[in-house]
C-alpha positions as CSV (number, residue, x, y, z in Angstrom):
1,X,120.8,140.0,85.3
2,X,121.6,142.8,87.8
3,X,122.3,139.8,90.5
4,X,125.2,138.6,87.9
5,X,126.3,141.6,88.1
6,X,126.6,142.3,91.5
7,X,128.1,138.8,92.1
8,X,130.9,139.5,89.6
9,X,131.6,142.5,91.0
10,X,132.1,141.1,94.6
11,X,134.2,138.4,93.1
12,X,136.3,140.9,91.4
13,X,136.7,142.7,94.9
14,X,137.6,139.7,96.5
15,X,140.5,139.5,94.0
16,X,142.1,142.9,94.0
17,X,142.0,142.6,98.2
18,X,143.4,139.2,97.7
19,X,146.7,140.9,95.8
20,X,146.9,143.5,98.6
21,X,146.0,141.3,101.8
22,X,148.8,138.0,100.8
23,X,147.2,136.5,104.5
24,X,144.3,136.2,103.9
25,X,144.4,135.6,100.3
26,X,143.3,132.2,100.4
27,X,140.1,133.0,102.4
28,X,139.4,136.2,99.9
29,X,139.9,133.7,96.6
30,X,137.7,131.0,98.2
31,X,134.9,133.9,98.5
32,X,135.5,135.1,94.7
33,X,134.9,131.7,93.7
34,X,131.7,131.3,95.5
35,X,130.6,134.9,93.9
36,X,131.4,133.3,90.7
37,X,129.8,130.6,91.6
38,X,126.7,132.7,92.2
39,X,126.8,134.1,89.2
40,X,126.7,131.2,87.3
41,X,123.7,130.1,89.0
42,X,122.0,133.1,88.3
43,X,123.1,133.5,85.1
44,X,121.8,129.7,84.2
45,X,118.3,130.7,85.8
46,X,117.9,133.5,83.5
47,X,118.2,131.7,80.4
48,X,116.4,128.9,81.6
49,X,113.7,131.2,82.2
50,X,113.9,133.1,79.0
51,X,113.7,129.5,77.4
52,X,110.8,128.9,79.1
53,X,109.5,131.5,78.0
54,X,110.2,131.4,74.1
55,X,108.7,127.7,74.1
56,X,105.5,128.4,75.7
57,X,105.2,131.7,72.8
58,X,105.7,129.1,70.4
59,X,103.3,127.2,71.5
60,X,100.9,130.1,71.7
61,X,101.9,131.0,68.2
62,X,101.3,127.7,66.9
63,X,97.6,127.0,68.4
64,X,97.1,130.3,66.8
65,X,98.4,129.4,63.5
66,X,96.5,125.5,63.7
67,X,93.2,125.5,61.2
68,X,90.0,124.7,62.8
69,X,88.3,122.2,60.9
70,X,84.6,123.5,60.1
């Protein structure tokens, strides 16, 4: 999460310099896309991740939970 962070942040830098630099501003809105883009990327990982995660617990939980048959 810290990475989503840090990529928002750059994007949103990339946009206040784009108000103050009309130029380049182009160039500086293409790069706070990109950091968006980024941060998306990240941002799906982690929740894929956590997904992961939750489904193998539940899976733990439910072999757990299953009676043995004696």
């Amino acid at each position: 999460m810290e990475n989503v962070r840090r990529y928002r942040a750059l994007a949103s830098l990339c946009r206040q310099q784009a108000a103050y630099r009309p130029l380049q501003n182009w160039q500086l809105l293409g790069q706070a896309e990109h950091f968006e883009h980024l941060a998306e990327i990240a941002l799906k990982a982690h929740f894929e991740a956590c997904n992961a995660q939750r489904d193998q617990d539940a899976v733990a939980a439910a072999a757990w939970e299953t009676p043995v048959a004696a």
